[in-house]
C-alpha positions, -999 to +999 in steps of 0.1 A: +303-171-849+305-133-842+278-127-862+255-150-844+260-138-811+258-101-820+225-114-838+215-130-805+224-098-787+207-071-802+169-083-792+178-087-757+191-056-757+156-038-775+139-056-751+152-043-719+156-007-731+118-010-738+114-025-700+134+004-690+117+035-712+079+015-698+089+020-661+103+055-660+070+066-680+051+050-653+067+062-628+069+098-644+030+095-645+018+083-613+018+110-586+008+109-548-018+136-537-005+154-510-015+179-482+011+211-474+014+234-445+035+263-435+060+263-409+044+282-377+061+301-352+056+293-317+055+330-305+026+328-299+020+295-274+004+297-244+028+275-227+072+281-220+090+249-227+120+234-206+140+206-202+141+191-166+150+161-145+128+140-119+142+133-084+125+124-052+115+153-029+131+135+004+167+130-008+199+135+010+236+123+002+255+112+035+293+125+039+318+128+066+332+156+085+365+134+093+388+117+072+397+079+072+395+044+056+359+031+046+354-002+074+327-021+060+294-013+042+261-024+055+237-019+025+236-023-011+221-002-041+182-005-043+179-016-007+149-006+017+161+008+048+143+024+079+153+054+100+185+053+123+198+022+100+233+021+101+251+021+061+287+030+068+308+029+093+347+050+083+381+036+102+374+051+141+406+041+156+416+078+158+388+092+175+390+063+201+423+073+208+407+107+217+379+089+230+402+069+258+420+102+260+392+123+269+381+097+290+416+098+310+414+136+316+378+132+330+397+109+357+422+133+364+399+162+365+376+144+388+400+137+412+418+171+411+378+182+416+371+162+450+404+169+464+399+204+457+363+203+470+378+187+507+404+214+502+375+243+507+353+229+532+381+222+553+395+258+549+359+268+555+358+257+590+392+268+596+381+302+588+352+296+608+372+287+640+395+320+630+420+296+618+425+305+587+430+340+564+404+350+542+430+352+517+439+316+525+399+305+523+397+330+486+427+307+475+407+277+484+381+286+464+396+299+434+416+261+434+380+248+435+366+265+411+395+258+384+395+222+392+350+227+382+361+243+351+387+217+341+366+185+345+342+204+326+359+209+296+372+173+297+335+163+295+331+187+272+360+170+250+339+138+255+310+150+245+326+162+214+344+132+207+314+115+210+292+138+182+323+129+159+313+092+158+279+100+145+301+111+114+319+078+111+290+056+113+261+070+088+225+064+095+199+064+078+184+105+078+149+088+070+129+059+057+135+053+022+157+036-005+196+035-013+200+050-046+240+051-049+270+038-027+297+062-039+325+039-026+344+008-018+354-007+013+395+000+021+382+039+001+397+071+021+369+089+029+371+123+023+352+152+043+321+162+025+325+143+001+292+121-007+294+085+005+256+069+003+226+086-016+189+079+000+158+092-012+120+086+004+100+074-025+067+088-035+068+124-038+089+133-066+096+169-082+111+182-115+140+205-114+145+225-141+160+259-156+143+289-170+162+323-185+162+349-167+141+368-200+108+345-191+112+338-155+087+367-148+065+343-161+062+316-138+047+318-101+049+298-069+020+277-063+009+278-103+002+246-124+026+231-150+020+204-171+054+178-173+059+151-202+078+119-190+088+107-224+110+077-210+072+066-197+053+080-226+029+099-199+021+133-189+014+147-153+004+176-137+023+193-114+028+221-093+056+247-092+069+248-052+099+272-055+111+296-081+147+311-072+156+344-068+190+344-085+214+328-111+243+337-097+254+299-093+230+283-118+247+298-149+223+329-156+193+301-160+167+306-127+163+271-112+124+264-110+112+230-092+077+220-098+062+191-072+039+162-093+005+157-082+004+123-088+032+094-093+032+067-119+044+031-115+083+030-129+084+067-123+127+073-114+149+097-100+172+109-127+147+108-155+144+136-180+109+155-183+097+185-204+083+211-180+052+235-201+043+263-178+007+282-189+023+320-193+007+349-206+021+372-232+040+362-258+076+342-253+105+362-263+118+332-281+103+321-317+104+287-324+095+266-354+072+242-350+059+212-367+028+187-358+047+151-343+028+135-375+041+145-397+076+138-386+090+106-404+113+084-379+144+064-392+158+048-365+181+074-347+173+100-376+139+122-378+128+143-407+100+156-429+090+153-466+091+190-484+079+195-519+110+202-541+107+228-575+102+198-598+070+193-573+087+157-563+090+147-520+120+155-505+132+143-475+150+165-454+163+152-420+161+180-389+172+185-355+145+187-334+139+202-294+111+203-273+079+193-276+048+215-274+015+196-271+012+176-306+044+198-321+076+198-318+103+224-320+125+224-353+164+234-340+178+234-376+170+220-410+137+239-419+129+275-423+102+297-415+091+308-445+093+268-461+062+242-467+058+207-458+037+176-466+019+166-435-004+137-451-003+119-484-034+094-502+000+072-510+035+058-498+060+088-502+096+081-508+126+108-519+121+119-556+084+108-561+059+133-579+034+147-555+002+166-566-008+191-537-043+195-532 
């Protein structure tokens, strides 16, 4: 029985190590022509790269200058909203305590004014009859003009009572949209700390940061080309302020650059690459590669190099910014290496390749 089965065995097993030895000769045969290029440097682009994000020229986020509980909130994320609209009101009840106090010491003041006012005139024609000092009349008059000074301050104290409500019921600053409610009714509201965001649609600007080595670069009023890659568009824009310093901006110059146009779905908060036209050379060097050649796995992106058994590799990178139809290789390829940046067949890792 052993004997048959070994019998039984042995062609099956001829026949797939002949399969086997068949394939890998094919496959050691057939090769894919392939086109190479070397890694370029991007020393010498005419444009200076940066990373920046889109908001909306008209924005401003609304705070308080006193502190207290959040009443009620009038408006909701997203909503339209016209100038003077009211958003939020914060818990009053202490300023209308000073409120009904200030209003008390107007009453007292102004009656301590018209008393003091009968007071004069009657000492006036006292002293006119020579009935009274001029001492006694000076007195008189000094009594008068304390009693001015004290209902003026106490409508003084109104008045600044009454600029303290402004800051616990927030208005609209300007037409626009409500881009962010910060907090909850029954919140303690903390001064200047930011409440309600509203920004004007329409205009929008990039903000972005440039080191302080290329910064002598870029000029007010100058073009700039910005990449929205969340849209898949580019716009052209223009640069509206350059700062002077990087004291608070981390040694990186903050540069904002106003778009020409909009684009439907175009966002505050969404990222952009800013390419500013310099002349010169950039004092960075980076390694770039043409966006064709790049080979997209999902979340991972590489490029096929051509190993010393002249078989594809591929070799995943970390890649920056973009520069026209390259991008900007952070790690994973040298500057001295090759890659294959078109085939005449399917590449996969290990397959022979033929450069031509």
């Amino acid at each position: 029985m052993k004997k048959i089965i070994i019998s039984l065995l042995i062609p099956t097993l001829l026949l797939s190590c002949g399969d086997n030895s068949e394939t890998t000769s094919e496959k050691d045969t057939s090769s894919v022509a392939v086109t190479t290029q070397q890694v370029s440097s991007g020393k010498d682009s005419p444009y200076l790269s940066t990373s920046g994000m889109v908001e909306a020229v008209n924005n401003a986020q609304l705070s308080t200058r006193m502190m207290g509980h959040v009443e009620k909130i009038y408006v909701a994320t997203g909503e339209k909203v016209r100038k003077g609209t009211l958003l939020l009101r914060v818990n009053s009840a202490e300023l209308s305590a000073k409120s009904a106090q200030a209003n008390a010491m107007i009453t007292e003041a102004t009656a301590a004014y018209r008393n003091a006012e009968k007071d004069l005139q009657r000492f006036q024609s006292l002293f006119n009859d020579n009935s009274a000092s001029q001492k006694e009349l000076d007195d008189m008059r000094s009594r008068f003009e304390m009693a001015e000074a004290r209902l003026e301050a106490a409508r003084q104290m109104k008045n600044e009572v009454g600029a303290q409500f402004a800051y616990s019921n927030l208005r609209a600053p300007f037409a626009g949209v409500v881009t962010g409610i910060f907090t909850d009714e029954g919140d303690l509201a903390n001064p200047g700390v930011p409440l309600v965001a509203v920004e004007a649609p329409g205009t929008f600007e990039v903000t972005t940061r440039v080191a302080e080595n290329d910064i002598q670069k870029i000029k007010k009023d100058s073009k700039a080309t910005v990449v929205i890659k969340a849209l898949d568009t580019t716009l052209s824009a223009t640069v509206s302020e350059v700062s002077t310093s990087a004291a608070i901006s981390g040694g990186q110059f903050v540069v904002k650059a106003v778009l020409d146009d909009s684009v439907e779905n175009l966002k505050s908060g969404m990222y952009a690459t800013v390419q500013f036209p310099v002349e010169g050379n950039l004092t960075e060097s980076p390694i770039l590669i043409p966006l064709e050649a790049v080979v997209n796995r999902g979340q991972l992106r590489g490029i096929y190099t051509v190993s010393e058994q002249n078989t594809a590799l591929l070799r995943w990178l970390r890649l920056g910014r973009t520069y026209g139809d390259q991008v900007e290789v952070l790690s994973g390829l040298d500057g001295d290496e090759s890659f294959i940046v078109s085939a005449e067949g399917k590449l996969f890792n290990g397959v022979k390749v033929e450069i031509q």
